[in-house]
Kinemage of the C-alpha trace (Angstrom):
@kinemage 1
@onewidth
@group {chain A} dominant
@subgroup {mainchain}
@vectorlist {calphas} color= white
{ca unk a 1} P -41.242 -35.155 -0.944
{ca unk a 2} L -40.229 -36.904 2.203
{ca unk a 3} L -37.311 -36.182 4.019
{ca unk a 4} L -35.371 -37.714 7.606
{ca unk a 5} L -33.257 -36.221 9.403
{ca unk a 6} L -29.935 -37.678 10.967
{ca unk a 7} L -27.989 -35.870 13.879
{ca unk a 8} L -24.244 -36.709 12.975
{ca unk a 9} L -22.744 -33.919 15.253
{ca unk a 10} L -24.426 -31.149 18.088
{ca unk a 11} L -23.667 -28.548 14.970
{ca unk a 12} L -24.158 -31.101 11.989
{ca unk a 13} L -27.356 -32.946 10.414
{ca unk a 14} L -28.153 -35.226 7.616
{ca unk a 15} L -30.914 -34.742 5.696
{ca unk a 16} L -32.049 -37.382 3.259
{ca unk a 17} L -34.207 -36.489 0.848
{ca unk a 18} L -36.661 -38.423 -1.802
{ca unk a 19} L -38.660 -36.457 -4.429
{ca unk a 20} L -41.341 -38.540 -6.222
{ca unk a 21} L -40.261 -38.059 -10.415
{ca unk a 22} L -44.115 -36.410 -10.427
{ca unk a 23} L -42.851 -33.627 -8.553
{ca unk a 24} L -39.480 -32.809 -10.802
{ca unk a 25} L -42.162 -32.260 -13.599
{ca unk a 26} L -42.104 -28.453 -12.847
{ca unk a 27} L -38.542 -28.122 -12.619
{ca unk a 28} L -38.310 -30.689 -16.075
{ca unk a 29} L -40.710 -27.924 -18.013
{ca unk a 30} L -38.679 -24.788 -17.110
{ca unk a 31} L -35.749 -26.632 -17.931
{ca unk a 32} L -37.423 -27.196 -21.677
{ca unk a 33} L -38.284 -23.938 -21.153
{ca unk a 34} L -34.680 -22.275 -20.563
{ca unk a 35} L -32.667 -24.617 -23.059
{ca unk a 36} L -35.594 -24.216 -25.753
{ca unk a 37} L -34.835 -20.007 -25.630
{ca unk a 38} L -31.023 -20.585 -25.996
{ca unk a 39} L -30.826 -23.754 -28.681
{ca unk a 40} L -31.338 -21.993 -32.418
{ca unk a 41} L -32.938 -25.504 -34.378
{ca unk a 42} L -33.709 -24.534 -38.508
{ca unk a 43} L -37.335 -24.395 -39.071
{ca unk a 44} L -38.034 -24.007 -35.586
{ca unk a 45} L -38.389 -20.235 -33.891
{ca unk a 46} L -36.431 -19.785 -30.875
{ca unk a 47} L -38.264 -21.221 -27.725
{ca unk a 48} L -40.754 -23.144 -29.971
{ca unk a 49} L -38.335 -25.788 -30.108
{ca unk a 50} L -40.383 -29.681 -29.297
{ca unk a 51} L -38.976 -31.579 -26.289
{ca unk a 52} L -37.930 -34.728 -28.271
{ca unk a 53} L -35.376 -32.356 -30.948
{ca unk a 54} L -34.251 -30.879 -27.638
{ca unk a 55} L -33.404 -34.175 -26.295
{ca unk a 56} L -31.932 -35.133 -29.149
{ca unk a 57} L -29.921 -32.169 -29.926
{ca unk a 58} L -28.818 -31.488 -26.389
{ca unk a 59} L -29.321 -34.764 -24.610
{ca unk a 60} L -32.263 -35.648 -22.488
{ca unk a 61} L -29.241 -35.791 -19.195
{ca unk a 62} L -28.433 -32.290 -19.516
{ca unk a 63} L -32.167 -31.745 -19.195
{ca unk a 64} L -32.666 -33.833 -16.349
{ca unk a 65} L -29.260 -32.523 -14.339
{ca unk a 66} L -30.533 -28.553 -15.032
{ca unk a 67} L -33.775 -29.594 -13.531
{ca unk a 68} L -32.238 -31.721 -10.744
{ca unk a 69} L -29.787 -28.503 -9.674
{ca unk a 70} L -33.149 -26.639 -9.711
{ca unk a 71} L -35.062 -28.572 -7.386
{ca unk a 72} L -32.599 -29.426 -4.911
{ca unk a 73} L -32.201 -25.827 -3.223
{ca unk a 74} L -35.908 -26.003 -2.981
{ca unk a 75} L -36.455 -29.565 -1.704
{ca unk a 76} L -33.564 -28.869 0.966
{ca unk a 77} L -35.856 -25.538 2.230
{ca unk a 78} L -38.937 -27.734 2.318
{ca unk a 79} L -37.025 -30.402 4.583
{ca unk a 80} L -35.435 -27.634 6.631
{ca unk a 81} L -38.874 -26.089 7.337
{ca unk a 82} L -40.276 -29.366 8.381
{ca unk a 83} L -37.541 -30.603 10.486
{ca unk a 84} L -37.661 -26.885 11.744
{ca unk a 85} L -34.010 -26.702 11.948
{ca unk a 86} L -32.039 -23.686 11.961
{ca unk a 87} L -28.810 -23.901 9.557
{ca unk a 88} L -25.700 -22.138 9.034
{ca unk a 89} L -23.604 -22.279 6.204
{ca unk a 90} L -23.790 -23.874 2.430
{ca unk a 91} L -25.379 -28.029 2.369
{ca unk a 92} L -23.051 -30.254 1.263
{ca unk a 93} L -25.027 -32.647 -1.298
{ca unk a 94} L -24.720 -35.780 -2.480
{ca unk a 95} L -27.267 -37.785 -5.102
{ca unk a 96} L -27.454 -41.256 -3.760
{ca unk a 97} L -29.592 -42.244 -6.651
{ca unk a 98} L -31.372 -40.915 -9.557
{ca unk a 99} L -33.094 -42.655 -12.993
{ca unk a 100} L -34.926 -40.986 -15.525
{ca unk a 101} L -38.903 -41.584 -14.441
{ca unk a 102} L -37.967 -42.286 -11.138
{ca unk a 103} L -37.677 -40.448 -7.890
{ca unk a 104} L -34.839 -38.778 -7.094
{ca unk a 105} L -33.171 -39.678 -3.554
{ca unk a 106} L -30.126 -37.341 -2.515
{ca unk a 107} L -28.588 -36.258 1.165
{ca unk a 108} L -27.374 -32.460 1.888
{ca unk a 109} L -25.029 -32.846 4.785
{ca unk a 110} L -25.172 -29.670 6.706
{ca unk a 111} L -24.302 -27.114 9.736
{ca unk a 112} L -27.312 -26.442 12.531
{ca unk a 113} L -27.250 -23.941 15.185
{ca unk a 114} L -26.866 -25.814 18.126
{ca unk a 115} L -29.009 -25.879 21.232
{ca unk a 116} L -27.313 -23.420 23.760
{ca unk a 117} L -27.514 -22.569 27.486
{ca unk a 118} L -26.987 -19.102 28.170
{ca unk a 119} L -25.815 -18.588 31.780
{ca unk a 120} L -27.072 -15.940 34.029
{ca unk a 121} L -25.164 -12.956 32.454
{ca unk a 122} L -25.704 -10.788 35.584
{ca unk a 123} L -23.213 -13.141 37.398
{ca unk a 124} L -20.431 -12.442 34.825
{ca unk a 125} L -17.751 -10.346 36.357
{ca unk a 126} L -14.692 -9.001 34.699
{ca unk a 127} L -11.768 -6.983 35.706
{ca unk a 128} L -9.396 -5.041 33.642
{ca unk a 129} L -6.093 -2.964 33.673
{ca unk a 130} L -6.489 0.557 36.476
{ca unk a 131} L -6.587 3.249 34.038
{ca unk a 132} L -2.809 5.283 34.239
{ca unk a 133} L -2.132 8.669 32.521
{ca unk a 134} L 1.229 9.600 32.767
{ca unk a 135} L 1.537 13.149 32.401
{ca unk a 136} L 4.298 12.590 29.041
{ca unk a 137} L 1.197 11.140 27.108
{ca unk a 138} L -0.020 14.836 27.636
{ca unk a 139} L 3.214 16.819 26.579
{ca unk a 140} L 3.109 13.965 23.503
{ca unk a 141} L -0.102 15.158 22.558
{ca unk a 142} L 0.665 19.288 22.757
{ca unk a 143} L 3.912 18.207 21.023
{ca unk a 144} L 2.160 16.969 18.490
{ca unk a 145} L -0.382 19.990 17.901
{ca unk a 146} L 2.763 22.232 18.143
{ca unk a 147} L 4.079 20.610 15.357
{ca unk a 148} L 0.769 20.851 13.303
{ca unk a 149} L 0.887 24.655 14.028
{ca unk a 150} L 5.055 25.085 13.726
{ca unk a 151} L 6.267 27.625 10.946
{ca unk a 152} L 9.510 27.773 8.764
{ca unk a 153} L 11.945 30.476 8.694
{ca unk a 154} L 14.649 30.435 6.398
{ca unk a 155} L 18.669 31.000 8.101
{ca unk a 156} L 22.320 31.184 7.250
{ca unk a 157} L 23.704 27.898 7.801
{ca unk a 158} L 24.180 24.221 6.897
{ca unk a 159} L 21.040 21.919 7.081
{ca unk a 160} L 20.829 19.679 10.186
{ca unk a 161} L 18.299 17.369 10.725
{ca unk a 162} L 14.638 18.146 10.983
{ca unk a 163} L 15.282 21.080 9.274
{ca unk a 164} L 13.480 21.791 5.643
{ca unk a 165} L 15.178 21.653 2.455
{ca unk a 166} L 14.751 23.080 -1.171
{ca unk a 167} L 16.795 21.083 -3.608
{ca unk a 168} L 17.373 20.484 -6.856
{ca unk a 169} L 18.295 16.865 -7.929
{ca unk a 170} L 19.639 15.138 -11.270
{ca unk a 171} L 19.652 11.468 -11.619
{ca unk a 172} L 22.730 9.865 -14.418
{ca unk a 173} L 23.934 6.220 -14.340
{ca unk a 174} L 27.000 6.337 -16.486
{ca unk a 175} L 27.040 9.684 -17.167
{ca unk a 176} L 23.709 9.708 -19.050
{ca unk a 177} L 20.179 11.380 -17.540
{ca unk a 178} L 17.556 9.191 -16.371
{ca unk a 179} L 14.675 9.518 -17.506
{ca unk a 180} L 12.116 11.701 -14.855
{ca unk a 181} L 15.415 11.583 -12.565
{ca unk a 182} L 15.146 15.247 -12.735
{ca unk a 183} L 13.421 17.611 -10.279
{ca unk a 184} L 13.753 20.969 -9.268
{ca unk a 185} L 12.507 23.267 -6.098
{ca unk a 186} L 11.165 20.273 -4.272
{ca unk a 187} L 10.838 20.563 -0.537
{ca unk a 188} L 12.372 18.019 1.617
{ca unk a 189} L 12.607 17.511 5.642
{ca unk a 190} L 15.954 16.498 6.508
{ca unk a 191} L 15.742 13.185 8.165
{ca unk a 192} L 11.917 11.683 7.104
{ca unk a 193} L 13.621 9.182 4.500
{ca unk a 194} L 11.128 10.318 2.186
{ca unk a 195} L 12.902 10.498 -1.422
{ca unk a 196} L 15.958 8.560 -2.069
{ca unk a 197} L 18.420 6.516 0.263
{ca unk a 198} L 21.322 8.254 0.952
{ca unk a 199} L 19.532 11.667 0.149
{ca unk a 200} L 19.387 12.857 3.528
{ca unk a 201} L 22.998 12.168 5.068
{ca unk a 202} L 24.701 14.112 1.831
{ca unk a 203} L 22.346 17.535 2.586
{ca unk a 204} L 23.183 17.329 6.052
{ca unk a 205} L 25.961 20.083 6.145
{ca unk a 206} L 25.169 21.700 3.195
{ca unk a 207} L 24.466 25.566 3.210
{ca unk a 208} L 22.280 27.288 0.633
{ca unk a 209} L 23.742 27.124 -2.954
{ca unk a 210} L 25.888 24.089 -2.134
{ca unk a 211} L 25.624 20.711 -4.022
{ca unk a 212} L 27.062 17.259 -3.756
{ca unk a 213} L 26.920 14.055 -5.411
{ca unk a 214} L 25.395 10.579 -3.755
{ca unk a 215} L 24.653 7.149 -4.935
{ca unk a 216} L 21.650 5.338 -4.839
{ca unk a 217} L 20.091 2.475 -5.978
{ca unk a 218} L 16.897 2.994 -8.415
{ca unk a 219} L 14.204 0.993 -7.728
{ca unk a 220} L 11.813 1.690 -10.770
{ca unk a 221} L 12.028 2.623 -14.611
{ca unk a 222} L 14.556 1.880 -17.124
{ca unk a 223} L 17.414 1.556 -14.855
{ca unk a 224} L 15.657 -0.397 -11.881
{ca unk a 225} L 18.522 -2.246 -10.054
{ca unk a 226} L 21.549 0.002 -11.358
{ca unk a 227} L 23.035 2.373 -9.056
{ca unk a 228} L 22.818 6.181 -10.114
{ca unk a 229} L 24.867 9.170 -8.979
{ca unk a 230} L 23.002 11.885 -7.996
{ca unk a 231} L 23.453 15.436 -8.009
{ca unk a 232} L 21.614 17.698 -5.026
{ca unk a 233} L 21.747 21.175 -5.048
{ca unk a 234} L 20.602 22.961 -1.786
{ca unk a 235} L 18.294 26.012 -2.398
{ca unk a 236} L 17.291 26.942 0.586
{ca unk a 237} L 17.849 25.996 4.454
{ca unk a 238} L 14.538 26.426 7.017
{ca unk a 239} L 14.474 25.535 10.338
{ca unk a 240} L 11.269 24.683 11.993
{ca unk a 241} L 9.871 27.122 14.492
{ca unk a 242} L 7.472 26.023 17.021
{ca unk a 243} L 5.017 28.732 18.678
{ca unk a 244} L 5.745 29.008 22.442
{ca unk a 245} L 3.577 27.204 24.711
{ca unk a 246} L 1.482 29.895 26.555
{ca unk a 247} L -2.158 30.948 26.545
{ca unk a 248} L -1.372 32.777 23.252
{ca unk a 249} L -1.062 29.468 21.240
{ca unk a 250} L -3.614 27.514 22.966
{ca unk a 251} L -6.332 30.428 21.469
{ca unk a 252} L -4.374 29.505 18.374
{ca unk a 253} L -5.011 26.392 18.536
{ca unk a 254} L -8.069 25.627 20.178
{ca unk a 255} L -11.300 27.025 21.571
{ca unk a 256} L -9.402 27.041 25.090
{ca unk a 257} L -8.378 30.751 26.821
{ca unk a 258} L -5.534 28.556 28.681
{ca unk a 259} L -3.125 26.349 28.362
{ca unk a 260} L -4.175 25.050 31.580
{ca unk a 261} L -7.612 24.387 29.845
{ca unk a 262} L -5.767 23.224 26.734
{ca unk a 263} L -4.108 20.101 28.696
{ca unk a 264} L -7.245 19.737 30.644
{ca unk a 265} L -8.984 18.820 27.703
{ca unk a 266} L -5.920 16.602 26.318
{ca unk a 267} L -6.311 14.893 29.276
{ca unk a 268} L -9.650 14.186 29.055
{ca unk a 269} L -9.652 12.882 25.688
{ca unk a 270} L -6.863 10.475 26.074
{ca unk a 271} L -8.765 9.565 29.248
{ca unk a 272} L -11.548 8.830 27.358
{ca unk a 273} L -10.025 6.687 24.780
{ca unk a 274} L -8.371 4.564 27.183
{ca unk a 275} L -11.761 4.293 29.121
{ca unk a 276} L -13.183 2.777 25.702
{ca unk a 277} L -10.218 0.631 25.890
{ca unk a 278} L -10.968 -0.704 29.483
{ca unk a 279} L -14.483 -1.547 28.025
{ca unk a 280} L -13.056 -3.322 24.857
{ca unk a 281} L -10.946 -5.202 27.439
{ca unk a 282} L -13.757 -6.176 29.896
{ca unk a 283} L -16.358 -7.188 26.535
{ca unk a 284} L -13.663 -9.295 25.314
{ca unk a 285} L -13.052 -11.258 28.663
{ca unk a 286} L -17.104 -11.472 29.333
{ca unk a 287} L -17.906 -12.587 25.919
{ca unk a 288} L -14.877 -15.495 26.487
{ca unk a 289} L -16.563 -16.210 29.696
{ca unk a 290} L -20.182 -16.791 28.458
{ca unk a 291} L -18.567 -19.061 25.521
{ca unk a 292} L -17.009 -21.080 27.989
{ca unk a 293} L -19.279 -21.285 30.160
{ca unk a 294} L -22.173 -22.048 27.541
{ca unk a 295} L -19.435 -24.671 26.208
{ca unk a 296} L -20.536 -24.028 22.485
{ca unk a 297} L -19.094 -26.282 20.117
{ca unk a 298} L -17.828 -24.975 16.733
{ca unk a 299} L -19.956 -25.968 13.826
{ca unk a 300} L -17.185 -27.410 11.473
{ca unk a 301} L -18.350 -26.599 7.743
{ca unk a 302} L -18.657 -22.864 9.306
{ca unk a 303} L -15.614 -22.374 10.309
{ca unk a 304} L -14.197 -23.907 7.192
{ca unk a 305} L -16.289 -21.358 5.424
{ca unk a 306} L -15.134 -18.677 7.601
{ca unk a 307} L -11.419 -19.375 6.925
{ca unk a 308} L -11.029 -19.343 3.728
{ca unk a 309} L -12.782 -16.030 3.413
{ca unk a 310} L -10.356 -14.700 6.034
{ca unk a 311} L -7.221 -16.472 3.851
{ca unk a 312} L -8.654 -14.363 0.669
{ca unk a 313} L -9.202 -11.306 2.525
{ca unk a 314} L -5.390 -11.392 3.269
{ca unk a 315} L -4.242 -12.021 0.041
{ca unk a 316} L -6.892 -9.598 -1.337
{ca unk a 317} L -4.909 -6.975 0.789
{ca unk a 318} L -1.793 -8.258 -0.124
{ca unk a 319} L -2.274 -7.869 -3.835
{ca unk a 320} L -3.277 -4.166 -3.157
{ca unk a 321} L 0.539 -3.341 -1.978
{ca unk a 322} L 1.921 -5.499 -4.250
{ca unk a 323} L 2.783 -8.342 -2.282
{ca unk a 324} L 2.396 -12.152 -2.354
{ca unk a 325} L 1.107 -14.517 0.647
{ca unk a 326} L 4.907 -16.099 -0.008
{ca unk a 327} L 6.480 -13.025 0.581
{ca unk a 328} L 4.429 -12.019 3.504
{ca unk a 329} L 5.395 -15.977 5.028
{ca unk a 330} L 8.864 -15.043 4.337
{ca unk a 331} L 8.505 -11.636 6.472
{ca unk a 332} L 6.881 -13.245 9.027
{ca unk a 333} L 8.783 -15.985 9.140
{ca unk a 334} L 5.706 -18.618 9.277
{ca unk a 335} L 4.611 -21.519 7.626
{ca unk a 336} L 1.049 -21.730 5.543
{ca unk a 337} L 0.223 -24.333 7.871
{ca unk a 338} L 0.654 -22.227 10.761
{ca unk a 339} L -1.296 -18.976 9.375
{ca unk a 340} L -4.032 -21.601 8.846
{ca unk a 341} L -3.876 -22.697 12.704
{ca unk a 342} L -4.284 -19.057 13.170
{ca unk a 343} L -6.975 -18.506 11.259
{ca unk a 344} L -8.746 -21.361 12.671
{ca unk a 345} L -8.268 -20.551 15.747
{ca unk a 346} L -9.671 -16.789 15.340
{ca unk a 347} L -12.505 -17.816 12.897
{ca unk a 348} L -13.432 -20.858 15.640
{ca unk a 349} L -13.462 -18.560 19.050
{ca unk a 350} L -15.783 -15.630 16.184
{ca unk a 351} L -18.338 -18.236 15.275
{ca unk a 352} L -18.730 -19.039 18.858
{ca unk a 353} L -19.262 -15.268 19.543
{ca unk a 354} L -21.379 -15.277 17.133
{ca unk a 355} L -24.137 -17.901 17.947
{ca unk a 356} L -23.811 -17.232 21.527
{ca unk a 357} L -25.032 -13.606 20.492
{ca unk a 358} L -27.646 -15.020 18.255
{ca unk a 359} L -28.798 -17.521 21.014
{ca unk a 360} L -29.293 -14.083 23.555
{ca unk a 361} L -31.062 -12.139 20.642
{ca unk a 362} L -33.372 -14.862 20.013
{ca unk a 363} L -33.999 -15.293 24.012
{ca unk a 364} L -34.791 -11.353 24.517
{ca unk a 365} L -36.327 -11.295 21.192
{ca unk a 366} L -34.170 -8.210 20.358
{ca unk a 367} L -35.561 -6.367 17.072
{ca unk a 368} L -33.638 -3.674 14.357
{ca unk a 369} L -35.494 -0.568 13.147
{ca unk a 370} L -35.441 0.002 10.046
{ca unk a 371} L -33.209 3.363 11.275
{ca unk a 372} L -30.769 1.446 13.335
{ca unk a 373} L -29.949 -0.938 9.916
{ca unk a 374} L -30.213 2.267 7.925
{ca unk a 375} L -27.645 4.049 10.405
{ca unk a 376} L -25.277 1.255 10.148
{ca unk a 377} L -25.354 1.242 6.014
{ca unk a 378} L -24.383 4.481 6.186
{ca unk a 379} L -21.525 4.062 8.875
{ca unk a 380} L -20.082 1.024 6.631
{ca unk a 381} L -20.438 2.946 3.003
{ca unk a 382} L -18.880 5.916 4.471
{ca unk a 383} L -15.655 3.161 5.303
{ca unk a 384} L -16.307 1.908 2.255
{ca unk a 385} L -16.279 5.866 0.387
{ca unk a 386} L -19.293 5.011 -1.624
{ca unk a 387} L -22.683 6.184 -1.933
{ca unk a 388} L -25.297 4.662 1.448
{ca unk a 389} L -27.354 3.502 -1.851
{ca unk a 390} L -24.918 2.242 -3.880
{ca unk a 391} L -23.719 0.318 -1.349
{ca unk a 392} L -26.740 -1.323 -0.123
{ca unk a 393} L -27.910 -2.178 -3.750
{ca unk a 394} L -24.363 -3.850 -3.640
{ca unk a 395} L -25.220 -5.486 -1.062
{ca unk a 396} L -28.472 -7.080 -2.244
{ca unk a 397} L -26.797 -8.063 -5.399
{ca unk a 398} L -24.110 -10.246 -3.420
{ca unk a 399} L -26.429 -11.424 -0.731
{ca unk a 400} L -24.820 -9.671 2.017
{ca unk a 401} L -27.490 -7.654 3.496
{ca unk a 402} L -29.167 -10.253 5.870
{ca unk a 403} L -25.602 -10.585 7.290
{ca unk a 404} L -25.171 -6.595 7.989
{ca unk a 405} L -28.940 -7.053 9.809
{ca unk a 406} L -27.527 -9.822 11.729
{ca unk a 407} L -24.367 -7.840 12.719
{ca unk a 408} L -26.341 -5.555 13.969
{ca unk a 409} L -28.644 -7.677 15.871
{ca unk a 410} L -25.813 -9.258 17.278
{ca unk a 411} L -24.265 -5.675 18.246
{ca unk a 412} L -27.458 -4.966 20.116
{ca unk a 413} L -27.502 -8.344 22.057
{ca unk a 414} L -24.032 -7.155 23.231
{ca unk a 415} L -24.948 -4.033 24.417
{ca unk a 416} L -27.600 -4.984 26.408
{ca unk a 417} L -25.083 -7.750 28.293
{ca unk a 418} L -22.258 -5.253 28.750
{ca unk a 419} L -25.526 -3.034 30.714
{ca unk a 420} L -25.940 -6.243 33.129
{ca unk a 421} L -22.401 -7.567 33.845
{ca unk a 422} L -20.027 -6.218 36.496
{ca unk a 423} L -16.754 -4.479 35.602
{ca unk a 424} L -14.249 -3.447 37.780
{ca unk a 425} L -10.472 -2.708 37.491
{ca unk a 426} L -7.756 -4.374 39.706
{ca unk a 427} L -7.971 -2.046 42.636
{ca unk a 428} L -11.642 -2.850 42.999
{ca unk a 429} L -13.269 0.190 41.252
{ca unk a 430} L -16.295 -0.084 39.121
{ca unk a 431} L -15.793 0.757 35.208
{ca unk a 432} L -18.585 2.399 33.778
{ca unk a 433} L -20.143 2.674 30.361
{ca unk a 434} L -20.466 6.384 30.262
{ca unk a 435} L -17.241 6.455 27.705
{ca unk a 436} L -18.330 4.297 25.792
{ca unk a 437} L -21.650 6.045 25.567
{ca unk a 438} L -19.996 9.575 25.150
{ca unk a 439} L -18.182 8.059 22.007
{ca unk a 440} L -21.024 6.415 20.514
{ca unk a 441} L -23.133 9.638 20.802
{ca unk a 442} L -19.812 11.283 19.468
{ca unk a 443} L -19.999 9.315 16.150
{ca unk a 444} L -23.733 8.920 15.396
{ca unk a 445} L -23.720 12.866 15.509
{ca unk a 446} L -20.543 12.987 13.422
């Protein structure tokens, strides 16, 4: 084989490639081979079949294009090693020129990593939004955990909202039932739009054995489209009782003697989630920092690659609820051209995150333990709600496991140049890591 290499871009090459016909003969005999097993010839056995009835019954071109789409992959690694070029992406390939006995000569146009300057990270300094807690983030939070521990008490009067409801209902367009438009005993909060439109304005003001009649339009079944009266009977009123905030329900509700304690430790949580937050903030600006100033250009083929696998990612989400990428342009009120803009524009500014972090791995030579890669399988099949085995051997079979390593090879790269850049917030203090550090230590024991 001999190969050359053209540079058509700093992220693109050309490789043309000739391969003498001598050395297709291997691919040619396993391409006998793998035909021979599948054609059935009378008064041959299967895989015994001679090349010239092959030829003849299949054609001597389908032979010679099986054993052409065979060597190419290989010939393309063989140039790539010698040219010692790193590649991203899929080749594009084109066969310039190929005979029967003769050598084959074909180019595979495709993406390189390009040669990148990484500047001095330890001069990178960011600064981010001063960290604010306004005490009503607190009373949101024991709001909300006096709500989780809040109990109902049934009373004499007409439902208002928030209150709980048990009601019967009975669903008839025309006068006739509809079918599963009957329920009884069901418990209902007055106000949550959970059930049916119009449900909750004709309970409010109705006492305990009271009933009324509402319309609504069905959505499903038979009758989808058609508006139905419907019948609600009130069972039962209950008004929500929250415990009283003293020290009483924070040993209810939490390991704390205190209230005081209680809110101390509200406090620190939500101070340590927007901590995390101030770090998310300061990555993001460093990492667009270092890409500018490393002025990485985008290899093109990538990126191409990159969007459409974002484009069927949203549609593959959109199908889940039901939905269709016209409807969701119709919500949105966009165009396909300008979700595509979008798209580019994220999936550009990610592979440049991307080889810049490859570019510092490579420099600091930073390595993955088999534990760290193991650690991270888990974290992902846990998302996923699968087995840590069944989802690696899933993995494997689609050829995404090298990717997950490089993730997290990339992930440590980034840690080590959040350790070395300066962040501060806008009235000069210095942000540290330790949240960030707390949280992480938080999940890998979790």
């Amino acid at each position: 084989m001999k190969s050359t290499v053209e540079t058509l871009s700093p992220t693109r090459v050309r490789l043309a490639i000739e391969v003498p016909f001598v050395e297709l003969e291997p691919s040619l005999k396993k391409a006998y081979r793998e035909i021979g097993s599948q054609v059935q010839v009378p008064g041959f056995r299967k895989g015994k079949v001679p090349t010239a009835v092959i030829d003849q019954r299949v054609g001597r071109g389908t032979v010679l294009n099986e054993a052409v789409q065979e060597a190419i992959p290989e010939n393309i690694l063989a140039a790539v090693r010698e040219h010692d070029l790193k590649t991203l992406g899929r080749p594009e390939v084109e066969i310039t020129e190929f005979n029967d006995g003769d050598s084959l000569n074909f180019t595979a146009e495709v993406d390189v990593r390009p040669e990148i300057t990484i500047p001095d990270t330890s001069t990178i300094e960011v600064t981010v939004d001063e960290l604010q807690i306004d005490d009503s983030e607190i009373d949101e939070q024991v709001k909300n955990l006096r709500e989780r521990f809040a109990t109902l008490k049934t009373v004499e009067r007409a439902a208002a909202e928030g209150d709980f409801v048990q009601i019967d209902l009975n669903a008839t367009v025309d006068g006739e039932d509809v079918p599963g438009g009957q329920a009884s005993n069901i418990s209902h909060e007055v106000g949550s739009k959970q059930l049916l439109p119009g449900l909750d304005e004709a309970v409010v003001g109705l006492s305990a054995g009271e009933e009324t009649t509402f319309t609504t339009q069905l959505v499903g079944g038979d009758f989808a489209g058609r508006d139905a009266d419907v019948a609600v009977t009130v069972r039962t009123v209950k008004e929500k009782e929250l415990p009283e905030l003293n020290d009483e329900f924070a040993q209810m509700a939490s390991e704390f003697d205190t209230i005081e304690e209680l809110r101390g430790d509200l406090r620190a949580r939500v101070t340590q989630g927007k901590q995390v937050e101030q770090i998310y903030a300061a990555r993001d600006k460093a990492l667009a920092q270092l890409v500018e100033a490393a002025e990485i250009p985008a290899p093109e083929g990538v990126v191409r690659e990159e969007v459409e696998s974002r484009k069927q990612a949203m549609v593959d989400q959109l199908e889940r609820i039901g939905a269709s990428m016209e409807e969701y342009l119709a919500a949105e009120d966009k165009t396909e051209e300008q979700i595509d803009a979008e798209l580019t524009e994220a999936a550009t500014e990610g592979v440049k995150v991307q080889l810049l972090l490859d570019t510092l791995a490579d420099a600091e030579d930073v390595q993955v333990s088999d534990d760290e890669f193991g650690h991270e399988i888990v974290h992902r099949a846990q998302r996923a709600g699968m087995a840590p085995q069944q989802y690696y051997d899933q993995l494997v079979r689609s050829g995404a496991a090298a990717a997950v390593f490089g993730d997290v090879r990339r992930g440590k790269a980034l840690a080590a140049v959040m350790e070395r850049i300066t962040i501060k917030d806008e009235a000069g203090n210095p942000v540290s890591l330790d949240a960030l550090r707390a949280a992480n230590e938080a999940e890998h024991n979790h």
